[in-house]
N, C-alpha and C positions, 0 to 999 in steps of 0.2 A: 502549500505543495500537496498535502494530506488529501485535499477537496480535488484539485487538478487532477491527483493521479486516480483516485478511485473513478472519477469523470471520465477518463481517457481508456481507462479498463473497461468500459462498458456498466457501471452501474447510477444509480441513479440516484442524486446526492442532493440535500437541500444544507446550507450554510446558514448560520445565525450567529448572528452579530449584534451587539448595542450599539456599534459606530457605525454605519452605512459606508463611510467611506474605507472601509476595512476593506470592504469587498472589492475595490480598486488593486489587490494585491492578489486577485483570481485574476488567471490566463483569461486570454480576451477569445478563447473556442470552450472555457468553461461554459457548461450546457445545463446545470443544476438550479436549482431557484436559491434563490436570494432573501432572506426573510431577517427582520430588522428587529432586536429585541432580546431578550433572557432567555438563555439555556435552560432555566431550570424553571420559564413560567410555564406553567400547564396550556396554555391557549397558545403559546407561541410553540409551543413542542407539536401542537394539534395543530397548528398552519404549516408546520414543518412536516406534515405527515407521520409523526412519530408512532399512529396506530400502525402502521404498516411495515415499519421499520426492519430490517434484519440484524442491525449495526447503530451502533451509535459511539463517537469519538468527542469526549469533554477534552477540549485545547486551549483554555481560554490562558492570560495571564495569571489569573488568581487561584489557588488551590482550593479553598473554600466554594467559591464558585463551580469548578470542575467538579466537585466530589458530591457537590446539592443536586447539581446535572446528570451525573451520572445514577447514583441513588433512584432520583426519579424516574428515569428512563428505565431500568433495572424493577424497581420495586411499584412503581406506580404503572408502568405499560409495558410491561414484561417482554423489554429488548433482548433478543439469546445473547448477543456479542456486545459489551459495554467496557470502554476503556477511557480513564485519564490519566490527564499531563498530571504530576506532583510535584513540584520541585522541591519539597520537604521530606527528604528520606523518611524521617521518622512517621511522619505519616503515614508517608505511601504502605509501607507495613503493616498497619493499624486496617487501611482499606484491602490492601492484598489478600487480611483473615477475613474481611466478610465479602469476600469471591467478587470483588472487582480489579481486576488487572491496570498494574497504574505504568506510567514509562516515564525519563526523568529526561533533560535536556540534554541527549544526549548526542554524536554526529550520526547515528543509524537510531534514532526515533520515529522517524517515518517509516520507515521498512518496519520494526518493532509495532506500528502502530495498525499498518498494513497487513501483518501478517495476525495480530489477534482478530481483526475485523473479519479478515476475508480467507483466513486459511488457521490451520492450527499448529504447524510447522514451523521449525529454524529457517530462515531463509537464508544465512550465507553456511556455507562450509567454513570459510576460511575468512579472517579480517588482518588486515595489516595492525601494527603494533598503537595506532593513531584513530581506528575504527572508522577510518573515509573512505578504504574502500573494502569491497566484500568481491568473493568468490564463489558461485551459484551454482549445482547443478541444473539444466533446466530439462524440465520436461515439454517435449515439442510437438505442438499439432503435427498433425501426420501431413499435412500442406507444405511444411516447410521441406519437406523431402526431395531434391531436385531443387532446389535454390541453394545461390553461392551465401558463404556466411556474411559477403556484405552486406545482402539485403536484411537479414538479421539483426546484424549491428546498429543498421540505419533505423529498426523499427524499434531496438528495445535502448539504444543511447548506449549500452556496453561494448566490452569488446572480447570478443570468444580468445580467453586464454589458452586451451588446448583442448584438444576432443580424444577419446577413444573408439577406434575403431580397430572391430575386431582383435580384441585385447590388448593390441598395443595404443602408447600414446603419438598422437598427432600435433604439430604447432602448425596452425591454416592460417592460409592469407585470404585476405577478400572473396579470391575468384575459389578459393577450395569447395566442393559443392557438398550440402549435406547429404548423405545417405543414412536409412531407415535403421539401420543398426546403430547410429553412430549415437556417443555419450559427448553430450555438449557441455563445457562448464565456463562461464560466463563471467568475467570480472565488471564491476558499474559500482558507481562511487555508491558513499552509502546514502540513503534515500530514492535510489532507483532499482535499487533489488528489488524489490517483491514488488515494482509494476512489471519489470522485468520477466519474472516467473512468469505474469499473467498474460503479457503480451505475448511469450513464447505459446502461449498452451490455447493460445489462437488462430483462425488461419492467418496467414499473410494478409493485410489490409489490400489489398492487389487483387488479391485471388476472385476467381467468379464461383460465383455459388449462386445454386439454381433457387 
């Protein structure tokens, strides 16, 4: 889901796998490369474009694994944004003091993982007592201005829980249309928040641009 969503936000994402058939569990409009092999080998980082990299996400099953991966990318080709999976608290701790941000199996891991990569902000306001779903302010291209919030809803998979306008609160249906003042805040289970953010802070997939 990690690789899908940063794919579908517009960035440009190579995956690496030791099972080939992993990559069977990427969307069939994933648009990233595919490279077969260890996270943490030097040559297979370097088929994966890792010189160029902005981001790098260690997710594999094994902590050991994530954390040689991460290191490397971090300490051997000087990635800004490096994060792994830990499923060992006590570790994760241990990596969190030498400035690698780790995230644990959690229901909002993707958003968590989403948002060290590609922003450096909280992504929900608000989470239910179970952490499945969140509550988002979004910030929204100036596009979206004069569209009803379904078309919104349709693009980002949430559903606009209530807007402010003109300092009072709103509760909008479909056809409500956005205007330029208005404060949008956006409910999407968790995992879809922070593509959510990014897909708001774009035009409309619709729109024409010259």
């Amino acid at each position: 889901m990690l690789s899908d969503s940063l794919s579908r936000i517009g960035h440009d994402v190579a995956v690496i796998d030791r099972d080939s058939t992993a990559f069977h569990r990427l969307s069939p409009d994933f648009s990233g490369e595919r490279i077969v092999g260890m996270g943490f080998d030097r040559d297979v980082l370097l088929r994966a474009g890792i010189e160029e990299a902005g981001a790098f996400a260690a997710v594999s099953s094994g902590d050991n694994s994530n954390i040689i991966s991460a290191r490397v990318a971090r300490e051997t080709f000087g990635v800004p944004r490096v994060v792994a999976r830990i499923y060992d608290a006590k570790r994760a701790a241990v990596y969190e003091r030498l400035g690698i941000p780790t995230v644990a199996t959690v229901p909002w891991t993707t958003d968590r993982l989403l948002n060290i990569l590609v922003q450096e902000t909280e992504t929900a306001l608000w989470r239910d007592p179970t952490g499945n779903v969140g509550v988002t302010e979004l910030s929204l291209h100036e596009q979206w201005v004069g569209r009803p919030v379904a078309d919104l809803e349709a693009a980002t998979g949430g559903r606009v829980a209530f807007m402010i306008r003109f300092g009072s609160g709103l509760l909008p249906d479909g056809r409500t249309v956005i205007q330029a003042s208005d404060q949008v805040y956006l409910a999407a289970v968790s995992g879809r928040i922070a593509e959510a953010l990014a897909i708001a802070a774009l035009p409309p997939a619709d729109s024409e641009e010259g």
